[in-house]
N, C-alpha and C positions, 0 to 999 in steps of 0.2 A: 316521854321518859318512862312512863306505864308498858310501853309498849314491847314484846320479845322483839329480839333479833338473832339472826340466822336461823337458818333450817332444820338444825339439829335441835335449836335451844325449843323453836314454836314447835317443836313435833312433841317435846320430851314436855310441854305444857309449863316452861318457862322453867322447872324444876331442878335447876343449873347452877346453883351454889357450891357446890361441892365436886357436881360433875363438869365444869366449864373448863376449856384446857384451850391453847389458841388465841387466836383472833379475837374469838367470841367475850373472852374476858374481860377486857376491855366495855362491854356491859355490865355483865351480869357477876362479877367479882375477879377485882384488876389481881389479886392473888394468884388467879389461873394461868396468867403469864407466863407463869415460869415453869409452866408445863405444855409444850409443845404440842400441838395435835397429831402432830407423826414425830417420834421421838428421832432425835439428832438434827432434827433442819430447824435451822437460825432465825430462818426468814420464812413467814405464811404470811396471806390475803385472806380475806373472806370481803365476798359482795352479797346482798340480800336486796332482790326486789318485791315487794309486797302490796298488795292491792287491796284494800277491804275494804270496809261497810260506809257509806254517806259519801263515796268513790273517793276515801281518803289513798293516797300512794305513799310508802315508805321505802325508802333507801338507806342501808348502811354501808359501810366499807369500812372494816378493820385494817388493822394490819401488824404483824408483831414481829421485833427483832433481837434474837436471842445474845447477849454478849457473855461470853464466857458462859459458866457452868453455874453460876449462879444470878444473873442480871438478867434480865429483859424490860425492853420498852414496848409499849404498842400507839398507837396513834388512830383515832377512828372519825368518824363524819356519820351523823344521824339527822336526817331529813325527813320530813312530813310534810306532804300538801295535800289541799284539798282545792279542787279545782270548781269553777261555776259556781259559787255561793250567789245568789240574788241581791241586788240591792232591792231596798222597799225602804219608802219612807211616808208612803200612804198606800191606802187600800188598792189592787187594781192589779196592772202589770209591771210587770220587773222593769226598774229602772234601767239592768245592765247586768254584768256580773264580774266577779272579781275572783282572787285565789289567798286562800290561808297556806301564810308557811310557818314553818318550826323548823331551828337548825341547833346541832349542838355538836361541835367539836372540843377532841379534847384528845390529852395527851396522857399517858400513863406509865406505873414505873412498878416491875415484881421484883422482887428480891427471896432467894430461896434459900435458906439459914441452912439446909439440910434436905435430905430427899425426903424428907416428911412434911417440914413445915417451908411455910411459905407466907409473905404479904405483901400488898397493894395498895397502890392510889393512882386515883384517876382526878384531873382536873381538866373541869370544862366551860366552855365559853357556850353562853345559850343566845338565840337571837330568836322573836316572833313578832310577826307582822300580818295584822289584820285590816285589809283597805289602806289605809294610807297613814296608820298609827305603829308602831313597832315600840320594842323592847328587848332590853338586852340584860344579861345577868351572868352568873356564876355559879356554878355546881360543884362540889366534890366528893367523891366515891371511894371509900376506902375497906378491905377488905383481909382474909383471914384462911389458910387451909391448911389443913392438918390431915395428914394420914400414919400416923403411926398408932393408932388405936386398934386397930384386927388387920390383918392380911386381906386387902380387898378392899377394906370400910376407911373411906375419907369422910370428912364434917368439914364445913365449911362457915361463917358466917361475912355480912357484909351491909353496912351501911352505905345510902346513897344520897345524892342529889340534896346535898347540905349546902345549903347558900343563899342567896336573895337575887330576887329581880327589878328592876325599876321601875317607874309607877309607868302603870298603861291607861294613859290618859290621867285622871283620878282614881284610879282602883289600884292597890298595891296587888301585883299576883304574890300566892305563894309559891314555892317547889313543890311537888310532890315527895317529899323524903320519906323515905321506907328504911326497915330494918329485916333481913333474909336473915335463917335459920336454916341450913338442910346439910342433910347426908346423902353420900351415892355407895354403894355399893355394887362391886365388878367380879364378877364371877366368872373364871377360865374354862371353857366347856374345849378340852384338847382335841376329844374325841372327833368335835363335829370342825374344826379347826375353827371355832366358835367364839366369843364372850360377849356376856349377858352384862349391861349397868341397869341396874335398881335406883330411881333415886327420889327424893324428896322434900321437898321446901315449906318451910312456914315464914311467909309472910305481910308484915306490919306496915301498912302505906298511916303512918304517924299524924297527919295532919286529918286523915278520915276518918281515926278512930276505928280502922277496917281490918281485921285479919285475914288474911287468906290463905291456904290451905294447894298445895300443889304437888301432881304426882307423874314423873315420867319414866319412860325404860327402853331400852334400846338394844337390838341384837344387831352385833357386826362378824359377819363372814368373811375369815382368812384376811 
């Protein structure tokens, strides 16, 4: 639930509060909904395959559908496995090996009061299963964007992954719930049939006592 999704958001260094529009909001602030990735189409997809470190894989699939002039829902699927983890339960050789997963589906709802402001909620069903123990819970995502401050300059905010999971084995987990702060700013370069997004997150993971600080920008041609 740490983790970015799609390609746009992992490039721009997760810094997507304010600039998340699409599919993708459905992460990273369910407000963004109601702002299409290609303005007039009702209906988008986004798929992300992702490969990283300790050979964990991720997969998401969004998907968002516009009703009317002010509604949209989206619905997404976020997946995590890590494949071959070792059994050991004394010194020596691996007993076998097994796979961790994580899954969290959920569904979500924007609503756009005006072409400035906008909000969201996401509600999601989590499941993890480690060897032969698993766990299941609940999440909720609710969010905020505003553009009517400058010509260009959106602000965004968003709370996450509010909820509980049930006990894994004897251990209660927590969510990781965080609190996002950021602005994007879009500059129209006509000239080069051009526009530049500027944008920037401060983020609070609440249970770490961790801020974190995030910067991304993005040139799209014609």
């Amino acid at each position: 639930l740490k983790l970015g999704t799609s390609g746009r958001g992992v490039a721009m260094g997760d810094a997507m509060t304010a600039a998340v529009r699409g599919a993708a909001a459905t992460y990273y602030n369910p407000a963004g909904l109601a702002a299409a990735s290609t303005p007039g189409k009702a209906f988008e997809f986004l798929f992300m395959h992702k490969e990283w470190i300790q050979d964990s894989q991720t997969e998401f699939f969004g998907a968002r559908f516009g009703i009317g002039e002010h509604h949209a829902i989206g619905v997404s699927i976020l997946t995590t496995t890590i494949d071959d983890i070792e059994i050991r339960t004394q010194p020596g050789e691996a007993q076998g090996t097994f796979t961790a997963r994580d899954l969290g589906v959920g569904i979500s709802y924007a609503y756009a009061f005006d072409p400035a402001l906008r909000i969201g909620l996401t509600a999601r069903f989590l499941y993890e299963q480690i060897l032969v123990d698993d766990v299941q819970g609940v999440g909720v995502d609710a969010g905020v964007r505003y553009g009517g401050v400058a010509e260009g300059l959106t602000i965004g905010a968003a709370i996450a992954n509010i909820g509980k999971m049930s006990y894994f084995r004897n251990e209660k987990l927590k969510l990781p719930t965080l609190a996002r702060l950021g602005a994007a700013y879009t500059m129209e370069l006509t000239d080069m049939q051009s526009s530049v997004v500027l944008a920037g997150d401060i983020e609070d993971l609440l249970e770490e006592s961790t801020l974190l600080s995030k910067i991304g920008a993005e040139w799209a041609y014609n």
